[in-house]
RODO-2510 file (C-alpha; in nm, 4 decimals, decimal comma):
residues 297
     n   res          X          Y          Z
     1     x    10,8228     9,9419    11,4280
     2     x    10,9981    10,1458    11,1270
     3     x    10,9090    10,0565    10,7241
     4     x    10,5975    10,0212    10,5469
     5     x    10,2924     9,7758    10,5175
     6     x    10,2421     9,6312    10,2017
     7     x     9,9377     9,4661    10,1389
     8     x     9,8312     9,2745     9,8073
     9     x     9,5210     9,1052     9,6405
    10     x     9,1917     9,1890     9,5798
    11     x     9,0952     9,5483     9,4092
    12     x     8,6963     9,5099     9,3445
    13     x     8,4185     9,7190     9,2427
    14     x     8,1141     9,6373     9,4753
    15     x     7,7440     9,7432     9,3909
    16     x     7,5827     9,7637     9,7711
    17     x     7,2494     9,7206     9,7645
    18     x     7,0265     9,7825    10,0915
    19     x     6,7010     9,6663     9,9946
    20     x     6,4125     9,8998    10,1925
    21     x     6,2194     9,5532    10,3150
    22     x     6,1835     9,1977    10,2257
    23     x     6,3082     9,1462     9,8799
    24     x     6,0054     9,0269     9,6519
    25     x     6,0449     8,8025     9,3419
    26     x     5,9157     8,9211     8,9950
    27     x     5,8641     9,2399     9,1468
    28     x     6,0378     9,5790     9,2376
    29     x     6,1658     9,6566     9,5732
    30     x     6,2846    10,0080     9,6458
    31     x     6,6507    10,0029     9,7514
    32     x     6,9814    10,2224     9,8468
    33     x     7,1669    10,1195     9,5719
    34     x     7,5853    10,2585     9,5841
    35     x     7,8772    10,2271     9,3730
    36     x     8,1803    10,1694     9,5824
    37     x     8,5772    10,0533     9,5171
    38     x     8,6567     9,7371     9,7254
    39     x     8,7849     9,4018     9,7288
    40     x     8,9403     9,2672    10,1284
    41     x     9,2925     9,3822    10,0603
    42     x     9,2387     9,7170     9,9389
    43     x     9,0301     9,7528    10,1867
    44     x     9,2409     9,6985    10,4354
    45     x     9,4684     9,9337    10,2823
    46     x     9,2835    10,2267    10,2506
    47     x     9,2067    10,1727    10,6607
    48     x     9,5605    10,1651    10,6457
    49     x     9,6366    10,4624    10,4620
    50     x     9,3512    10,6351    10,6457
    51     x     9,5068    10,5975    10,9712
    52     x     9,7786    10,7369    10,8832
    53     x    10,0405    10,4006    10,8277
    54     x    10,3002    10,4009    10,5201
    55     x    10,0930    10,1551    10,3378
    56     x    10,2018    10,0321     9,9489
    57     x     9,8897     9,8207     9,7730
    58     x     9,9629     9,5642     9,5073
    59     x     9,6615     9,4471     9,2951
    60     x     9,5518     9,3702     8,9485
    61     x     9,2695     9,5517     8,7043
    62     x     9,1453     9,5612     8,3737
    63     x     9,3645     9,8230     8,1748
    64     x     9,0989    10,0811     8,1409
    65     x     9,0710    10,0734     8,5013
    66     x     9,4487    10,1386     8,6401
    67     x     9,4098    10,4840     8,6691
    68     x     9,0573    10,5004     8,8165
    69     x     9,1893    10,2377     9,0817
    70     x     9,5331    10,4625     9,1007
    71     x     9,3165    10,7706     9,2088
    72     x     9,1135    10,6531     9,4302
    73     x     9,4018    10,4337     9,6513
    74     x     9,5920    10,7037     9,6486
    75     x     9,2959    10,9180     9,7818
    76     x     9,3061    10,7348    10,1064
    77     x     9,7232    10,8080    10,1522
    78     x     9,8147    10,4940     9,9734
    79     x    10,0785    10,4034     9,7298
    80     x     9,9269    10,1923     9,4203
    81     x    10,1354     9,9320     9,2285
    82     x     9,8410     9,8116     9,0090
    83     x     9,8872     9,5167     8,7185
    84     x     9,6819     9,6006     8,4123
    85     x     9,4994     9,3182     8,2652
    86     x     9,4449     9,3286     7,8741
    87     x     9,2117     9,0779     7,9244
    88     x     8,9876     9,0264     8,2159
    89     x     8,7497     9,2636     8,3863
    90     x     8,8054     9,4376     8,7485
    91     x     8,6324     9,2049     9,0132
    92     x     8,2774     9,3151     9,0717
    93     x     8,0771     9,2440     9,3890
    94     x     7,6727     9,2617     9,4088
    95     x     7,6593     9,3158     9,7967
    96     x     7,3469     9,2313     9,9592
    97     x     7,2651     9,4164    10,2929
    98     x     7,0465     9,2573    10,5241
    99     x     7,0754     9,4224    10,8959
   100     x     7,4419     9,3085    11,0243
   101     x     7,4314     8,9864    10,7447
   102     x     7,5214     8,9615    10,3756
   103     x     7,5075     8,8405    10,0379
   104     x     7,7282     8,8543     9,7700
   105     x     7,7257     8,7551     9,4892
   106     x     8,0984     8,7135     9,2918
   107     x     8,3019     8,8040     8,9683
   108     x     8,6693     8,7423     9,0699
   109     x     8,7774     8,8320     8,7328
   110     x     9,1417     9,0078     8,6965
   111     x     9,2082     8,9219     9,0662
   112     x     9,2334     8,5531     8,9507
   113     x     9,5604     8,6576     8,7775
   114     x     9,7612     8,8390     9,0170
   115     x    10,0272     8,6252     9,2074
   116     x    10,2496     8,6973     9,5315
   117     x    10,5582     8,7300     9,3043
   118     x    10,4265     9,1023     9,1670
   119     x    10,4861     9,2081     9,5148
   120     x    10,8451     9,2505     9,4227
   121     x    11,1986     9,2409     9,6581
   122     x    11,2112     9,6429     9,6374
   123     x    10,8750     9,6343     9,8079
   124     x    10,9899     9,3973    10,0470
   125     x    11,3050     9,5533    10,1428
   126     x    11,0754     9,8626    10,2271
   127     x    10,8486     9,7000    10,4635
   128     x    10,8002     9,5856    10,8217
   129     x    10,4525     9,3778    10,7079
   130     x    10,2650     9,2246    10,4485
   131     x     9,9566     9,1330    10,4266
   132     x     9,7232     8,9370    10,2462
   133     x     9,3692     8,7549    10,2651
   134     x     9,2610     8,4030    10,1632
   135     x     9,1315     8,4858     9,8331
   136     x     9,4526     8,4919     9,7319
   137     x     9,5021     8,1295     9,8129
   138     x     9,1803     8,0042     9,7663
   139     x     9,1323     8,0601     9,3909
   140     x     9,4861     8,0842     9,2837
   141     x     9,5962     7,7478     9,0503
   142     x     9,9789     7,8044     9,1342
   143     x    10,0469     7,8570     9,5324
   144     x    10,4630     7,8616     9,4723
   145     x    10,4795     8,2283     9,4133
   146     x    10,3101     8,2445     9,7501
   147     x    10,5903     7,9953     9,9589
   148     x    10,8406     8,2300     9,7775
   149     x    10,6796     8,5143     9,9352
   150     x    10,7260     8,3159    10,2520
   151     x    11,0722     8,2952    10,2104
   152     x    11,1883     8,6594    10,0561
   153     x    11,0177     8,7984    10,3805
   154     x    11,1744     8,5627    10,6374
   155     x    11,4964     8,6386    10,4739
   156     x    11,4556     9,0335    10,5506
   157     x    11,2301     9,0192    10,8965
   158     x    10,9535     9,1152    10,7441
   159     x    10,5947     8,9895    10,9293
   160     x    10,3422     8,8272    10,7266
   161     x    10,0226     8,8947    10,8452
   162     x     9,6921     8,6707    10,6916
   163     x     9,3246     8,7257    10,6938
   164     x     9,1397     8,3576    10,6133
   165     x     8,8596     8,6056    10,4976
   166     x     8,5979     8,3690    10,4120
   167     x     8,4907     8,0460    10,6606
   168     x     8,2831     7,9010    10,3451
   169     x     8,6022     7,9231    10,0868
   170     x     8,8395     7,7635    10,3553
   171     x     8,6563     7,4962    10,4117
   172     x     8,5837     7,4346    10,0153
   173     x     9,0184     7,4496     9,9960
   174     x     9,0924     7,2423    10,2842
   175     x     9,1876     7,3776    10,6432
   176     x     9,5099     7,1567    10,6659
   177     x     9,5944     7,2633    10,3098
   178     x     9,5627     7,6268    10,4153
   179     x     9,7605     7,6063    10,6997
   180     x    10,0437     7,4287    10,5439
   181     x    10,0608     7,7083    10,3056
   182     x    10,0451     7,9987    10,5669
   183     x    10,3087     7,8272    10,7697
   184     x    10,5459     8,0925    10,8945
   185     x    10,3326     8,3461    10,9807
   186     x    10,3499     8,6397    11,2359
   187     x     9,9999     8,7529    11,2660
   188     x     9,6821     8,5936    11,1846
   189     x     9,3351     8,7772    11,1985
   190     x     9,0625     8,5559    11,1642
   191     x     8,6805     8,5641    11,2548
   192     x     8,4761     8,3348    11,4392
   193     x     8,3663     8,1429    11,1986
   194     x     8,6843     8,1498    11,0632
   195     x     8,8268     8,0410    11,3505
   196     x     8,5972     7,7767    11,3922
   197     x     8,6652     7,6136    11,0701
   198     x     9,0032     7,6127    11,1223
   199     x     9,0093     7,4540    11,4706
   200     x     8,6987     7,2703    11,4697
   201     x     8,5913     7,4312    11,7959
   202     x     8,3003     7,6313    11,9263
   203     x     8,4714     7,8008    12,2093
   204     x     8,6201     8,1883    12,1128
   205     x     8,9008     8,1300    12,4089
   206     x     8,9785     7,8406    12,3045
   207     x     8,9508     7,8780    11,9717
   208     x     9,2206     8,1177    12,0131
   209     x     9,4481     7,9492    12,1951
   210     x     9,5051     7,6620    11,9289
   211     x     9,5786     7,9123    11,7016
   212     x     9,7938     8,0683    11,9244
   213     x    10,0165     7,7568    11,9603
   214     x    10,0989     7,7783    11,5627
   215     x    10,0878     8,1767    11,5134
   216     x    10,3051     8,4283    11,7235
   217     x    10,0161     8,6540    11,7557
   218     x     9,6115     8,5613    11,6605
   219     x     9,3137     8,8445    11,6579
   220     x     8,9835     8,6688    11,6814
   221     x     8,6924     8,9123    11,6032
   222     x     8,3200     8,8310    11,7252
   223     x     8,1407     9,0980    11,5853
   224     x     7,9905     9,2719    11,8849
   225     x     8,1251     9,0631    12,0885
   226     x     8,4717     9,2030    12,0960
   227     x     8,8230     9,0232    11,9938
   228     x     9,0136     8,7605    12,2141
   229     x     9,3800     8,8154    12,1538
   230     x     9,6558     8,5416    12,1480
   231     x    10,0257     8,6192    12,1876
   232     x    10,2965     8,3592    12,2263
   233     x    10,4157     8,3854    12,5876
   234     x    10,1392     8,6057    12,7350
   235     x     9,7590     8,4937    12,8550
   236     x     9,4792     8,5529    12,6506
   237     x     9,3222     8,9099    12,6621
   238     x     8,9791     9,0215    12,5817
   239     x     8,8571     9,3785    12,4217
   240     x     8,5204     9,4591    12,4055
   241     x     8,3747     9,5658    12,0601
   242     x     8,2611     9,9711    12,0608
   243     x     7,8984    10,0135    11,9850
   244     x     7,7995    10,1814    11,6802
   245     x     7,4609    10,2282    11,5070
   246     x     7,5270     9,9760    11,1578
   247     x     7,4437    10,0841    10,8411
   248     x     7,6463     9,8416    10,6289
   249     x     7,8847     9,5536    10,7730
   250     x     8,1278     9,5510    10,4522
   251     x     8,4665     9,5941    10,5480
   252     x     8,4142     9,5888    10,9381
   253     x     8,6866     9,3112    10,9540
   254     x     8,9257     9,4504    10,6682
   255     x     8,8880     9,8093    10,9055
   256     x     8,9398     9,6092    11,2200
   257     x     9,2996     9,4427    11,0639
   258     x     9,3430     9,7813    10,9326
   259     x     9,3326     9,9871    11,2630
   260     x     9,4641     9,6880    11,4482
   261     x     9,8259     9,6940    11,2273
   262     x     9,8484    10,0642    11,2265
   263     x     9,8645    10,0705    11,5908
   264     x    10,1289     9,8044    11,5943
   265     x    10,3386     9,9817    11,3460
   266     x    10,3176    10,2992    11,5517
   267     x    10,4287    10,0923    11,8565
   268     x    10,1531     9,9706    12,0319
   269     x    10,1002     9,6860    12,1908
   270     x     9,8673     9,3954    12,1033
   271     x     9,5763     9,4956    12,3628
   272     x     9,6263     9,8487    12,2354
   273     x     9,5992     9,7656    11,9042
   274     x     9,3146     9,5642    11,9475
   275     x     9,1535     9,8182    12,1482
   276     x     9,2107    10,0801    11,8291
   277     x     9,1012     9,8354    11,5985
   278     x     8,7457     9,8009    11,7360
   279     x     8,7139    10,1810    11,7212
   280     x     8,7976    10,1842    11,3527
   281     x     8,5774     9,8948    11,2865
   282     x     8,2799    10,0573    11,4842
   283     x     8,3208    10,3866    11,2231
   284     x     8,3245    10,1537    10,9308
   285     x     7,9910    10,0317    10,9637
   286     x     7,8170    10,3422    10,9942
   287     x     7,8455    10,4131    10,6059
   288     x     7,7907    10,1932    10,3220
   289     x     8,0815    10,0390    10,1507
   290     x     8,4111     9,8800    10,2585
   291     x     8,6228    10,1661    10,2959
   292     x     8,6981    10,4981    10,4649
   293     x     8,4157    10,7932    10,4189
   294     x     8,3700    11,0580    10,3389
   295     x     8,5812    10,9427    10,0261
   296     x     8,3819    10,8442     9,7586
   297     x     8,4745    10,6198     9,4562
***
């Protein structure tokens, strides 16, 4: 597949904190504490950029922060288009590490502002994919700029691919309300809890083959338990996750979308880009923070 990915929304700056034991109230507890860029989107493309893709990033940051955002996308092999906000901060994360679980704790702040209409037709015209996560639905006030988005990429072929992201934010927006406004597209990566808010089932197989009815093509990650892939037309195929000792979980899904579209841009198919995915996922989670090492924000 020829052109570029283009992936837009959240830019964040996470503080990961691995706390060295139980965490104890009033008190101290000694912890790894790490300053890292992330946010789901740019995530996914730095992953992107890492494995080598044509990958342009659309986000939004407070002014002072453009060109510290700038370097560090373009670090990773990927082409920044960042809004500058005269008024709100750069999202900020407090990530809590517990084993393969988290915590985090949430300051959305420029990211609230950025709509689908900065990814602009020039972009567009460039590109094979998009991409972009729930948050961008689930706290945005005005979802046309989105449908628009919709429509300028059905009228040039270009995929839309859609990460839910976040079981507990889809079910605060409203599955069928989701749906309606992802309605159109190509690829849809969602995790098992994801998946099981949106279908209302417990089963993984079947889980993805609901989905599959309404989306061409459907990863479903379980964590260590591998991906079930859905593709119109074809049965239902299962990859096993890779094993890999975990240091931090952040961004193992964002990596797994990441290495899973990279391979599909190069020409792979679905099983073979599932199966590349879970390799990239399994090196994400041996270092803390949501993106590539040994680059460091």
């Amino acid at each position: 597949m020829s052109g570029r990915v283009v992936v837009f929304g959240d830019v964040i700056d996470d503080i990961v904190v691995v706390p060295s034991g139980p965490i104890r109230a009033d008190t101290d507890t000694p912890s790894s504490i790490r300053h890292r860029a992330g946010g789901s989107a740019a995530n996914v493309a730095s992953w992107l950029g890492d494995q080598g893709a044509a990958v342009d990033f659309v986000g939004r940051v407070a002014t002072e922060d453009v060109t510290r955002h700038d370097v560090i996308l373009s670090g990773f092999g990927v082409t920044p288009h960042l809004v500058a906000d005269d008024e709100n901060p750069t999202g900020a994360i407090v990530v809590l590490v517990d084993g393969n679980q988290r915590s985090m704790l949430t300051e959305r702040g420029a990211n609230a502002f950025l709509t689908a209409d900065a990814v602009t037709d020039a972009l567009l015209d460039a590109a094979a994919i998009v991409h972009f996560t729930g948050y961008s639905i689930y706290h945005s006030q005005d979802h046309a700029p989105l449908r628009r988005l919709f429509e300028r990429a059905a009228s040039r072929n270009v995929v839309v691919s859609v990460d839910p992201a976040s079981a507990g934010d889809l079910d605060d927006f409203g599955v069928d309300r989701f749906l309606d406004l992802i309605d159109g597209a190509g690829m849809l990566f969602p995790n098992l809890d994801e998946g099981k808010a949106l279908t209302g089932l417990d089963d993984p197989y079947r889980i993805a083959e609901v989905l599959g009815e309404r989306f061409p093509l459907v990863a479903l990650t379980l964590g260590v338990g591998g991906v079930v892939i859905a593709e119109r037309g074809k049965d239902l195929v299962f990859v096993p996750a890779v094993e890999s000792a975990v240091v931090d979980p952040t961004g193992a899904g964002d990596s797994f979308t990441a290495g899973f579209l990279a391979a599909w841009m190069s020409g792979a198919g679905a099983e073979a880009a599932a199966s590349a995915a879970v390799a990239v996922a399994a090196r994400a989670v041996t270092s803390v923070g949501g993106r590539p090492s040994p680059a460091r924000a």
